[in-house]
LOMI-895684 format. One record per residue: x negated, y negated, z negated of N, C-alpha, C, O in turn. Coordinates in Angstrom, 1 decimal. Layout:
N
  neast nnorth    nup caeast canorth   caup  ceast cnorth    cup  oeast onorth    oup
      X      Y      Z      X       Y      Z      X      Y      Z      X      Y      Z
...
end
This chain:
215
  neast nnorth    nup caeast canorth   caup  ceast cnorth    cup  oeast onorth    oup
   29.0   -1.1   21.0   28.9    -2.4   20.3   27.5   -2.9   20.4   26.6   -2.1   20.6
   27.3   -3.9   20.4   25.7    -4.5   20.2   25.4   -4.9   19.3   26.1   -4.8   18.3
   23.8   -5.5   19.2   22.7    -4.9   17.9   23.7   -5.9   16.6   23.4   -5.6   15.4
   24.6   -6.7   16.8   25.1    -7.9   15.8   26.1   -7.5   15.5   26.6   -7.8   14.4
   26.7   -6.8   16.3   27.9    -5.6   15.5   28.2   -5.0   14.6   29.0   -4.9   13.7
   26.9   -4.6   15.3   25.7    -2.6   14.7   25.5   -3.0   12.7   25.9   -2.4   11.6
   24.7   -4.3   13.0   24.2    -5.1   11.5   25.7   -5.4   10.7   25.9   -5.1    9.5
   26.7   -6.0   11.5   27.6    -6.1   10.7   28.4   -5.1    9.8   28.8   -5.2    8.6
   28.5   -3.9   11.0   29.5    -2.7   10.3   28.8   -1.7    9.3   29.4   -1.0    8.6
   26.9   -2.0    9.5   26.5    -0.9    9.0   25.2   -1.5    7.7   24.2   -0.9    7.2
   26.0   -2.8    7.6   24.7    -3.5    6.8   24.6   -3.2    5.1   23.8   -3.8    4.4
   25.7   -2.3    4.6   25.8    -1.8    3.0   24.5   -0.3    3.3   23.7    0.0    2.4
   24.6    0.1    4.2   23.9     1.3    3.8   22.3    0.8    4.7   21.3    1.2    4.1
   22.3    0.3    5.7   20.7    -0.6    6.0   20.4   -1.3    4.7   19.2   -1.5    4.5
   21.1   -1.7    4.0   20.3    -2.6    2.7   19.8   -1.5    1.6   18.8   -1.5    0.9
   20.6   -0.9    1.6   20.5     0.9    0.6   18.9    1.5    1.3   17.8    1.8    0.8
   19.3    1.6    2.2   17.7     2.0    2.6   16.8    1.3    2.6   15.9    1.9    2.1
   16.5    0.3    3.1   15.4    -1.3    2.9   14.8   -1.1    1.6   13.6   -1.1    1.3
   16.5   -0.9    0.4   16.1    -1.0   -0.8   14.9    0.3   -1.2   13.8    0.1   -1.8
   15.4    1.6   -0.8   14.6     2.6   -0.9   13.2    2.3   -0.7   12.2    2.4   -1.4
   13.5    1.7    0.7   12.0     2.0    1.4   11.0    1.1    0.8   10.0    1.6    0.3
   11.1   -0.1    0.6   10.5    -1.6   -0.1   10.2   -0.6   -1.7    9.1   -0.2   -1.9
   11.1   -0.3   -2.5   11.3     0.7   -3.9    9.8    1.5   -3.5    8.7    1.0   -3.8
    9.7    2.7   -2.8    9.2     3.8   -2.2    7.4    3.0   -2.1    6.5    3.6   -2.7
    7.3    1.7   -1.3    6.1     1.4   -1.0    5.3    0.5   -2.2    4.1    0.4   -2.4
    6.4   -0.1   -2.8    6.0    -0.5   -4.1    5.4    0.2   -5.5    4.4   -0.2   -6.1
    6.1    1.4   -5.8    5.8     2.2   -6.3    4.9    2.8   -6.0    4.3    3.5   -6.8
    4.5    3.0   -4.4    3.1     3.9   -4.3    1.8    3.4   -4.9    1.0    4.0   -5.6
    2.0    1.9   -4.3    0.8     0.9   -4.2    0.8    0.5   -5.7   -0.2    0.4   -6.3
    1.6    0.4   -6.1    1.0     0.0   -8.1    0.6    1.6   -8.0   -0.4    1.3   -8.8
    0.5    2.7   -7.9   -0.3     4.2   -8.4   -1.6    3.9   -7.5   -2.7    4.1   -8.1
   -1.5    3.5   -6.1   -2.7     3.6   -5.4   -3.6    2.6   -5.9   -4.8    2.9   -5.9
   -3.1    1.3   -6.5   -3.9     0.2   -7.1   -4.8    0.6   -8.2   -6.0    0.5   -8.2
   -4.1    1.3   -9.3   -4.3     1.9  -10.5   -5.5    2.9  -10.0   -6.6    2.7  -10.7
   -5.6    3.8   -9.2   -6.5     4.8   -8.8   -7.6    3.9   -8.3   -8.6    3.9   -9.0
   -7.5    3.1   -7.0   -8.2     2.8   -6.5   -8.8    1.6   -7.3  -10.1    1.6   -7.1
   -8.5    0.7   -8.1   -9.4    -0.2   -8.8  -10.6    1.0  -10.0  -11.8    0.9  -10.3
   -9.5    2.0  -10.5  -10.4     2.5  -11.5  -11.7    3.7  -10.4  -12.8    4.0  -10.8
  -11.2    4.2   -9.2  -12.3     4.2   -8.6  -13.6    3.6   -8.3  -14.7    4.0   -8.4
  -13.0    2.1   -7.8  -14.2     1.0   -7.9  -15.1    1.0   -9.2  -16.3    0.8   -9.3
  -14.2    1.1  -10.1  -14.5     0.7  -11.4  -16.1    2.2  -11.4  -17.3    2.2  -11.2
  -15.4    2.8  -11.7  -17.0     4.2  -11.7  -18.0    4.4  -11.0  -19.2    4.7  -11.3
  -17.4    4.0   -9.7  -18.4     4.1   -8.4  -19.1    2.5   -8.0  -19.6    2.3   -6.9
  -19.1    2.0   -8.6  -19.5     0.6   -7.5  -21.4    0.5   -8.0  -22.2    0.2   -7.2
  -21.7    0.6   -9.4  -22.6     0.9   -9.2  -23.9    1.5   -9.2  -24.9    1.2   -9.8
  -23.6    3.2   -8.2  -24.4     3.7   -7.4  -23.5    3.8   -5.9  -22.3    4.0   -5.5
  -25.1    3.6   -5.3  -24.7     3.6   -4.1  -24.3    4.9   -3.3  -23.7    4.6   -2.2
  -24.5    6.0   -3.5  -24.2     7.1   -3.2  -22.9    7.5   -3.7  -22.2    8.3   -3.1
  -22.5    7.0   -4.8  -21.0     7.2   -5.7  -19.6    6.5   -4.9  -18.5    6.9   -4.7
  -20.6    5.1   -4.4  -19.6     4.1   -3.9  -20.0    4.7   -2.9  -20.9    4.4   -3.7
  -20.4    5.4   -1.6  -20.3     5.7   -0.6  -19.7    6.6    0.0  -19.4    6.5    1.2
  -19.1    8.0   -1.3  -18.7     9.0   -1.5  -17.4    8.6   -1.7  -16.6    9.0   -0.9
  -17.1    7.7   -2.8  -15.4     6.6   -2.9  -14.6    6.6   -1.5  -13.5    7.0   -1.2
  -15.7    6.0   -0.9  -15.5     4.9    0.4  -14.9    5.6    1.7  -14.0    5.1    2.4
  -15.9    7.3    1.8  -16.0     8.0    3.0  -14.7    8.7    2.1  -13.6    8.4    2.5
  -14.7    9.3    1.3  -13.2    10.7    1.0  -12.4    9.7    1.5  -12.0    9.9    2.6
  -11.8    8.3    0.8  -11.1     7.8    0.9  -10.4    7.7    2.3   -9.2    7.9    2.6
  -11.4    7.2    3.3  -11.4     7.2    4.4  -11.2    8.3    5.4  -10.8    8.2    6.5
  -11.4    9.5    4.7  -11.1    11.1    5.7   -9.9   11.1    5.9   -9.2   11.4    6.9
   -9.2   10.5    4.4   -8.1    11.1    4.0   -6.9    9.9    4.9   -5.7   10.1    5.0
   -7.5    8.7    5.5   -6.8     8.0    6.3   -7.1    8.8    8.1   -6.6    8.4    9.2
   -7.7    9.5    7.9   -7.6    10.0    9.6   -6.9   11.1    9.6   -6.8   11.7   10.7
   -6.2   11.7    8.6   -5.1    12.9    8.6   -3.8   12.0    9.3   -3.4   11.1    8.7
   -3.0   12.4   10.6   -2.0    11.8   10.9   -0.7   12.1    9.4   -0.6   13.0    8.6
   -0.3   11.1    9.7    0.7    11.1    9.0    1.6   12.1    8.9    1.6   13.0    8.0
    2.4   12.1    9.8    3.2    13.4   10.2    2.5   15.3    9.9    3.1   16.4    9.7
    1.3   15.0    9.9    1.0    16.1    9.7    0.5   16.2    8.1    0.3   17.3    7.6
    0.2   15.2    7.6    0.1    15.3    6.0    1.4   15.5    5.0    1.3   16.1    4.0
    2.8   14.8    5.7    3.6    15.6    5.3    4.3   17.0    5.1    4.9   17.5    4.2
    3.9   17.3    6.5    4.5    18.3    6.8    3.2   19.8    6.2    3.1   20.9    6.7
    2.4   19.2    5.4    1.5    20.1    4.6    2.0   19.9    3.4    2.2   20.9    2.6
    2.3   18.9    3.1    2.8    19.2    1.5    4.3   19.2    1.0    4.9   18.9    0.0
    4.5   19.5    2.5    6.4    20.4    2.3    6.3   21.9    1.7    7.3   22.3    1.1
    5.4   22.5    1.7    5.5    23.8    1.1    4.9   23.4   -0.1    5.3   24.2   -1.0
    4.4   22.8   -0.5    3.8    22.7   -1.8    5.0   21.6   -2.8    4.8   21.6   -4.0
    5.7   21.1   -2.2    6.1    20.2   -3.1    7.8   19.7   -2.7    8.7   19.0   -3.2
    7.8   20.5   -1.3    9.1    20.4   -1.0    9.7   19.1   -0.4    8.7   18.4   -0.1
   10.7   18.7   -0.1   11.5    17.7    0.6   11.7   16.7   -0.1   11.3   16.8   -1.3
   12.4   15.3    0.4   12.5    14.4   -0.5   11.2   13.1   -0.8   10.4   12.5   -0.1
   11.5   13.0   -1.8   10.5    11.8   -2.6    9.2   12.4   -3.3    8.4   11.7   -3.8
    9.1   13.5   -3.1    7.4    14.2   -3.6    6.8   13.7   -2.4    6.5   12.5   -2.2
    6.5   14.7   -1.4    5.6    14.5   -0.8    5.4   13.1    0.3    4.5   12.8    1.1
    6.5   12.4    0.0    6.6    10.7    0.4    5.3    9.6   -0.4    4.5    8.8    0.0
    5.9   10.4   -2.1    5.0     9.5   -2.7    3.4    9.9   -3.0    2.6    9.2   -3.6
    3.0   11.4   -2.4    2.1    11.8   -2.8    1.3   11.2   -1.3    0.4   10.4   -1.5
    1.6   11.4   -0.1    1.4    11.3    0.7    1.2    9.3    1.0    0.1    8.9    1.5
    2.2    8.3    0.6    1.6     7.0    0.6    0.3    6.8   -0.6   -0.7    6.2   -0.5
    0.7    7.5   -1.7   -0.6     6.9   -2.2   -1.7    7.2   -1.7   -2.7    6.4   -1.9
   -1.9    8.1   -1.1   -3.4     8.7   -1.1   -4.0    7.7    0.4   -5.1    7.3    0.6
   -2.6    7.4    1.2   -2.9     7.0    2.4   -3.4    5.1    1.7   -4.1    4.5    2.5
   -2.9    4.4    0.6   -3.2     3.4    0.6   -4.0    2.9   -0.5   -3.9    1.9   -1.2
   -5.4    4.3   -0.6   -6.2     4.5   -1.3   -7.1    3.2   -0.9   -7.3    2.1   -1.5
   -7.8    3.6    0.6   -8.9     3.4    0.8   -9.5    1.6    0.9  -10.6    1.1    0.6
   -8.1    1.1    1.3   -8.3    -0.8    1.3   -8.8   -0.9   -0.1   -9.8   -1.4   -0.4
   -8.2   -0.4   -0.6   -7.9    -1.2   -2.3   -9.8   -0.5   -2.6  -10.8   -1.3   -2.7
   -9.8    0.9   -2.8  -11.1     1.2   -3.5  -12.3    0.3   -2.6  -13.0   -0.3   -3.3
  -12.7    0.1   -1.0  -13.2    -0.5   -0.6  -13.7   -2.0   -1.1  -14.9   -2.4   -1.0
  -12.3   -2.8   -1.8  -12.8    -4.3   -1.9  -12.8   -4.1   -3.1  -13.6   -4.8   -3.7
  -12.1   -3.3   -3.9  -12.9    -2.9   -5.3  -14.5   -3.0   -5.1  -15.0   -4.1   -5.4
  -15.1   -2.2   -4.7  -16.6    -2.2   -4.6  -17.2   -3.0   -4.2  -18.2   -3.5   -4.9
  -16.8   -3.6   -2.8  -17.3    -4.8   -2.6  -16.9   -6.0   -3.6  -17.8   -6.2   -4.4
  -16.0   -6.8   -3.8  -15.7    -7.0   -4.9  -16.5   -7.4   -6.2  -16.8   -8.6   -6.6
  -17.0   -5.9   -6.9  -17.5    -5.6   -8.1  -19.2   -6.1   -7.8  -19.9   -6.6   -8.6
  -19.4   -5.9   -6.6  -20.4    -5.5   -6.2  -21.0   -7.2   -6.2  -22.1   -7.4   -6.7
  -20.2   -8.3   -5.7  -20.3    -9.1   -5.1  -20.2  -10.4   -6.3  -20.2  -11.6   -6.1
  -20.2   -9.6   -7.6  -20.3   -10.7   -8.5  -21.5  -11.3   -8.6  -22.5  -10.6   -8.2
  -21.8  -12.2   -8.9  -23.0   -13.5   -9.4  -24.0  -12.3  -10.2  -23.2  -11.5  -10.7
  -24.9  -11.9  -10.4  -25.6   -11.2  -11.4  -26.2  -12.2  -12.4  -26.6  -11.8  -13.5
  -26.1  -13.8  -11.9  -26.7   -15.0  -13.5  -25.2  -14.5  -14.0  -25.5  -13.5  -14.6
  -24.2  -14.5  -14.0  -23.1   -14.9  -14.7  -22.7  -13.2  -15.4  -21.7  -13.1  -16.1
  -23.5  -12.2  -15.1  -23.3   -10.9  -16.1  -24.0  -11.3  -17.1  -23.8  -11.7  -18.2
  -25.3  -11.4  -16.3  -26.7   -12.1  -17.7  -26.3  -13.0  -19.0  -26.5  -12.9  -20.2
  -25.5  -14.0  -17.9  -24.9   -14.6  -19.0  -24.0  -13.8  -19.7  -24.1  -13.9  -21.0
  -23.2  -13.0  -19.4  -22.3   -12.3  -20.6  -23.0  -11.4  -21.3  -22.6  -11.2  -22.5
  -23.7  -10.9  -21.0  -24.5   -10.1  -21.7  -25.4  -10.8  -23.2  -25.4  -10.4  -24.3
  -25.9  -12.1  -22.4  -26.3   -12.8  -23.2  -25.9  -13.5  -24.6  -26.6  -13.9  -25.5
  -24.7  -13.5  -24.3  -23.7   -13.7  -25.6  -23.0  -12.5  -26.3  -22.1  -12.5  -27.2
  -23.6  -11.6  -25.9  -22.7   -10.3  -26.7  -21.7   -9.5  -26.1  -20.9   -8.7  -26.6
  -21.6   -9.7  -24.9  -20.1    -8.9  -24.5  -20.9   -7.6  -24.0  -21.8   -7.4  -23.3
  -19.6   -6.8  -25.0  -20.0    -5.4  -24.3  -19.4   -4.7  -23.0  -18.3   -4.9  -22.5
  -20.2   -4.0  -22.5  -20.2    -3.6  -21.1  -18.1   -3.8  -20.7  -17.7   -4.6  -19.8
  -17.0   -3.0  -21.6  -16.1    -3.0  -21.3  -15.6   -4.7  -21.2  -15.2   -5.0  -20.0
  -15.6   -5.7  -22.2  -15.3    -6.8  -22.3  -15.7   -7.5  -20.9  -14.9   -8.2  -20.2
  -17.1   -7.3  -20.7  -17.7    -8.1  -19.7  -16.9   -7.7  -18.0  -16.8   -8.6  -17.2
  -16.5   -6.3  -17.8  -16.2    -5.9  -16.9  -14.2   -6.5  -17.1  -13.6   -6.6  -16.0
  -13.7   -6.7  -18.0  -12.4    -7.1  -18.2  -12.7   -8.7  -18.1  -12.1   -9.3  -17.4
  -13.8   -9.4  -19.0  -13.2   -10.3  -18.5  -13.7  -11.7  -17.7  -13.4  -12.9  -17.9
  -14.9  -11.2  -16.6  -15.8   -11.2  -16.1  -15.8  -11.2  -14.7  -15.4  -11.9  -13.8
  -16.5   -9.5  -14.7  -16.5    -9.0  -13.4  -15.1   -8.6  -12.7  -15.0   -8.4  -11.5
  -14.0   -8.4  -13.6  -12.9    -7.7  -12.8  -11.7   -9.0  -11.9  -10.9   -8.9  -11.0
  -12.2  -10.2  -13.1  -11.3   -11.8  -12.7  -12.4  -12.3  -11.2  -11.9  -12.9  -10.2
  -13.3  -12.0  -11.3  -14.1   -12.7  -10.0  -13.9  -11.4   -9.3  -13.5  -12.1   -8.4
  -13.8  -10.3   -8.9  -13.4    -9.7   -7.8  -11.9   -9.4   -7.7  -11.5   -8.7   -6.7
  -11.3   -9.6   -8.3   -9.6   -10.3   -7.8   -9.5  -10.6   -6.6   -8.4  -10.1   -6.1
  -10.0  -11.0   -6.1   -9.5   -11.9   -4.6   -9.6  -10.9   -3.5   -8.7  -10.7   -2.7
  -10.7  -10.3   -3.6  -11.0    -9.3   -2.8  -10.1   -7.9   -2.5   -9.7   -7.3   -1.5
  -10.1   -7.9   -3.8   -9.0    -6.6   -4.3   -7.6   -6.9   -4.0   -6.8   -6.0   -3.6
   -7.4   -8.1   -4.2   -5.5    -8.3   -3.6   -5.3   -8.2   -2.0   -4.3   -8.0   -1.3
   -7.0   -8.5   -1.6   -6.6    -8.3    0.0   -6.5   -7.4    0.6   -5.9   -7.2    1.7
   -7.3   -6.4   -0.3   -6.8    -4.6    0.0   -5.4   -4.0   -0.2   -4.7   -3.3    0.5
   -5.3   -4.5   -1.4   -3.9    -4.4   -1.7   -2.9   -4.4   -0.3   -2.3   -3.5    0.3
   -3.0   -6.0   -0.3   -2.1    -6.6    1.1   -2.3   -5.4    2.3   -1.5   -4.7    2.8
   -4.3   -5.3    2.6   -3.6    -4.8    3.9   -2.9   -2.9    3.3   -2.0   -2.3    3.8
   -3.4   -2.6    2.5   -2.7    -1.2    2.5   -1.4   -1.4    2.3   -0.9   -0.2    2.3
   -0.3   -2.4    2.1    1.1    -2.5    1.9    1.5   -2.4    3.1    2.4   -1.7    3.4
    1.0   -3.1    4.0    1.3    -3.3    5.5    1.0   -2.1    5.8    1.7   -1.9    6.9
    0.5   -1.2    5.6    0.1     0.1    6.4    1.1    0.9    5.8    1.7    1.6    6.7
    1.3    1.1    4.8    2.5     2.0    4.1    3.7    1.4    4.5    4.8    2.0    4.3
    3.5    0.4    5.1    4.9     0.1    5.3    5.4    0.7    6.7    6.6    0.9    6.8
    4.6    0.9    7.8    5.0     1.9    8.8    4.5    3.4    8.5    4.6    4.4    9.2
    4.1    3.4    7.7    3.4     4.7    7.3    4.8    5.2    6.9    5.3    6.0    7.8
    5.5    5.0    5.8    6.3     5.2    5.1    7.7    5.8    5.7    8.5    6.6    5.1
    7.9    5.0    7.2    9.1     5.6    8.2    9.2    6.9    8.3   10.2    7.5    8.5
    7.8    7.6    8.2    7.3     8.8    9.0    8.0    9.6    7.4    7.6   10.8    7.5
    8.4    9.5    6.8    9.3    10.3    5.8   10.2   10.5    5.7   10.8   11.2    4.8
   10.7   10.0    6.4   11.9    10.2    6.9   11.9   11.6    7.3   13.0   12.2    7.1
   11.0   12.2    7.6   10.7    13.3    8.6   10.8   14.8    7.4   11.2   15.9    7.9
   10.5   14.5    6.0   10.5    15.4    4.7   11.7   14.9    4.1   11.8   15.0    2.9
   12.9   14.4    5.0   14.3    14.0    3.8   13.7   12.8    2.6   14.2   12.5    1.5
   12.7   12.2    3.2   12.4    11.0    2.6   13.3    9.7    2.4   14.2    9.7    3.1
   13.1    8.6    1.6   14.2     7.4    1.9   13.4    6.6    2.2   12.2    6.6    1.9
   14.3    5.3    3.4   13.7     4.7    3.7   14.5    4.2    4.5   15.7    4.1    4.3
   13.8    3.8    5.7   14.3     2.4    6.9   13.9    3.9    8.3   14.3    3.8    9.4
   13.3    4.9    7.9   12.6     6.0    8.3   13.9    6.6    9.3   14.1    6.7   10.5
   14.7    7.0    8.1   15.9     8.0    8.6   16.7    7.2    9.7   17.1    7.8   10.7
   17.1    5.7    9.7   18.0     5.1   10.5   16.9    5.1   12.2   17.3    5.4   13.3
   15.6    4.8   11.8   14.9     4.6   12.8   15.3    6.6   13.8   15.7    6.7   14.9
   15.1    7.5   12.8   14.6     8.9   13.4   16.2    9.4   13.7   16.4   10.2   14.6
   17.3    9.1   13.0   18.6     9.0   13.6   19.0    8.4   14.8   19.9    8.9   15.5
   18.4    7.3   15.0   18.4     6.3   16.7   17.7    7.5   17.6   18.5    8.0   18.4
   16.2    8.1   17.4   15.5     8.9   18.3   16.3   10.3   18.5   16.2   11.0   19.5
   16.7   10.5   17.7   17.3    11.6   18.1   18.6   11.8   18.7   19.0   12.9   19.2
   19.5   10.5   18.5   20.5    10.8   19.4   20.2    9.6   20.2   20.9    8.5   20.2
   18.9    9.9   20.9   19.1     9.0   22.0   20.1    8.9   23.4   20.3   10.0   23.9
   20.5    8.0   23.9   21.3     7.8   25.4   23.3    7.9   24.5   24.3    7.8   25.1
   23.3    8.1   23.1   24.3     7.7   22.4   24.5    6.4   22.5   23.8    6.0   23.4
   25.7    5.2   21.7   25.8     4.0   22.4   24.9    3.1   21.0   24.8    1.9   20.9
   24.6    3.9   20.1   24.2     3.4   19.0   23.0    3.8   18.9   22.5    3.4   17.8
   22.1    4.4   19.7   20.5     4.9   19.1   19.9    3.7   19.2   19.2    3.5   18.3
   20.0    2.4   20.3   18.9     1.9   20.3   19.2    0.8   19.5   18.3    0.1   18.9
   20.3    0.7   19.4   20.8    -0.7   18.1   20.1    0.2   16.2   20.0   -0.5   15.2
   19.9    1.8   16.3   19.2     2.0   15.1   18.1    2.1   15.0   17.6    2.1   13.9
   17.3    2.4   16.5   15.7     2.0   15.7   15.5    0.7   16.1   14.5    0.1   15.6
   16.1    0.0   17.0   15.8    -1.8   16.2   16.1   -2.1   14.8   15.3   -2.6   13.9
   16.9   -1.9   14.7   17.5    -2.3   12.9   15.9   -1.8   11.6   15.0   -2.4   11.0
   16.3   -0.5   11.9   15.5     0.0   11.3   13.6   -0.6   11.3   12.9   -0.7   10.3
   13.3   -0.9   12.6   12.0    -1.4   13.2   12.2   -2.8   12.5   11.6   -3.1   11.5
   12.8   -3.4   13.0   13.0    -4.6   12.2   13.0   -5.4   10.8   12.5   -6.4   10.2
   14.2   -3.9   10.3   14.1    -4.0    8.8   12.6   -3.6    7.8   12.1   -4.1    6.7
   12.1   -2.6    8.9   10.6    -2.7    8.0   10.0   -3.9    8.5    9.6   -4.5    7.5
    9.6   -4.7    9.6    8.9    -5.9    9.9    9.1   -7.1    8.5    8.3   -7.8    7.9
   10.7   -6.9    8.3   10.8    -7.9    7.5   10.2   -7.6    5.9    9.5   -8.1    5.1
   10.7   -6.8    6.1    9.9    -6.1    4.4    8.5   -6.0    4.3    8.2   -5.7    3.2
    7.5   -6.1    5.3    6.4    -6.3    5.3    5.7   -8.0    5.6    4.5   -8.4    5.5
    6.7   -8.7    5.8    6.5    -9.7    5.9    6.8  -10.9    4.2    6.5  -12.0    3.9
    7.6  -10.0    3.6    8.3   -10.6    2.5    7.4  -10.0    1.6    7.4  -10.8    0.7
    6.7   -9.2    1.5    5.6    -8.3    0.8    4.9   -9.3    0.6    4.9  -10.0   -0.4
    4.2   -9.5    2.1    2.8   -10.4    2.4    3.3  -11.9    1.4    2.8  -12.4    0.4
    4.3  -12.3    2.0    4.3   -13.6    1.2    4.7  -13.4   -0.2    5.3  -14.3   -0.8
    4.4  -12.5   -0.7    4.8   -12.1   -2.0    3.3  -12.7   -2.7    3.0  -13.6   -3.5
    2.4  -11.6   -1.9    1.3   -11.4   -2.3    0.3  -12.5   -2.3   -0.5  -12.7   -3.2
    0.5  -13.3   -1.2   -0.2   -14.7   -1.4    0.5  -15.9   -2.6   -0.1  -16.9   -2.9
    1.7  -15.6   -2.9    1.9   -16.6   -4.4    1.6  -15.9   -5.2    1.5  -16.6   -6.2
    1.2  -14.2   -5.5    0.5   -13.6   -6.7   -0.9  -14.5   -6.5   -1.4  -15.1   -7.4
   -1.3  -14.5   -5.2   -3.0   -15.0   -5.0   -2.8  -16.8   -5.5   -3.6  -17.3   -6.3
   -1.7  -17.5   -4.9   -2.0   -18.4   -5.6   -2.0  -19.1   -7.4   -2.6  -20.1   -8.0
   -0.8  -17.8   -7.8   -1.2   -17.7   -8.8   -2.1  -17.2  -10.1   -1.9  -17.4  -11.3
   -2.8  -16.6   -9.6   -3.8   -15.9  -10.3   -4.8  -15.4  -10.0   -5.3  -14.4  -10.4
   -5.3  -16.4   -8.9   -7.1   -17.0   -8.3   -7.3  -18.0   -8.8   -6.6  -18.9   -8.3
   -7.9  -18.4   -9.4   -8.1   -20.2   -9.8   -8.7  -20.8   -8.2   -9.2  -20.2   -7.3
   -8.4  -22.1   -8.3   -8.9   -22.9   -7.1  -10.2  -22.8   -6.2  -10.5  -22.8   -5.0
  -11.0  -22.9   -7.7  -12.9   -22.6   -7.6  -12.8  -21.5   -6.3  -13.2  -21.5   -5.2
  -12.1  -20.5   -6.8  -12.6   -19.3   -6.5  -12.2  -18.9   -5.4  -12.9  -18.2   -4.6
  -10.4  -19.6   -5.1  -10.7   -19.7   -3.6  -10.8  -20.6   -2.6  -10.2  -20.4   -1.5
  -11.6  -21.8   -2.8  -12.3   -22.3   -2.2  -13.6  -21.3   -1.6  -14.5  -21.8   -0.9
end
């Protein structure tokens, strides 16, 4: 059959997985967000703290994928553990990066000024410093979603869910009449889901950057 067939006959359980997989990267990134903004948040100002942020964060993106799961199959077993343990850590380093820069990159008249009026360190950093490095921080966001989003296939490989299994089902029964119509689907079905992300993410940004700020 060909690839419009393939989509027709097999499009209840490709949406089943989409849904996983889109579910799976969402869920990392709101934990990786959470980590990585309150990392910024500790480290941004010393420079040795935010350096230390910046570089672990970063080691921990040169571990291949495949092989970071296949370390935390003994420790945590098959499935959705080491899927979700393994995307968060991987979509640490965007987010804590423009945290810092970010934090870093506020006005220092306009702390003065809050300071000036009474706001205490927590107030000023909520409602201050953390609304002016927004912009910065959603673009880490963005790009680490994009990266989990092929990152994420690769779990397929631990009995993971996703767009992963249809892709790694095509490779393995390759020269069958159906492998290459499953890792297009599958390849595809993540492009789109990364693409529906992105424009996700820019009506969050147009909703909740004021104009000033991105000008």
């Amino acid at each position: 059959m060909n690839f419009w067939e393939y989509l027709g006959n097999r499009h209840q359980q490709l949406l089943t997985d989409a849904y996983q997989h889109a579910s799976a990267v969402f869920q990392c990134m709101v934990a990786a967000t959470l980590i990585g903004v309150l990392l910024g948040i500790v480290t941004y100002r010393s420079e040795w703290a935010g350096n230390l942020a910046t570089t672990s964060t970063s080691a921990i993106l040169t571990v291949p994928s495949l092989a970071m799961i296949g370390l935390l199959i003994p420790i945590v077993g098959l499935g959705v553990p080491p899927t979700v343990i393994a995307l968060t850590l991987y979509g640490l380093l965007p987010v804590v990066r423009n945290a810092i820069v970010g934090l870093r990159g506020v006005d220092p008249s306009l702390v003065d000024a809050a300071n000036g009026i009474g706001m205490s360190r927590m107030t000023r950093l909520a409602r201050v410093e953390l609304p002016l490095a927004w912009p910065p921080i959603l673009t880490g966001i963005r790009v680490s979603t994009q990266m989990l989003m092929g990152i994420a296939a690769i779990a397929a490989y631990a009995s993971g869910p996703g767009l992963g299994n249809v892709i790694f089902r095509g490779l393995g029964s390759l020269g069958s009449k159906n492998a290459i119509n499953q890792v297009l689907a599958g390849t595809l079905g993540i492009i789109v889901l990364a693409l529906l992300f992105d424009a996700a993410y820019v009506l969050i940004g147009r909703l909740t950057i004021p104009r000033g700020i991105r000008a």
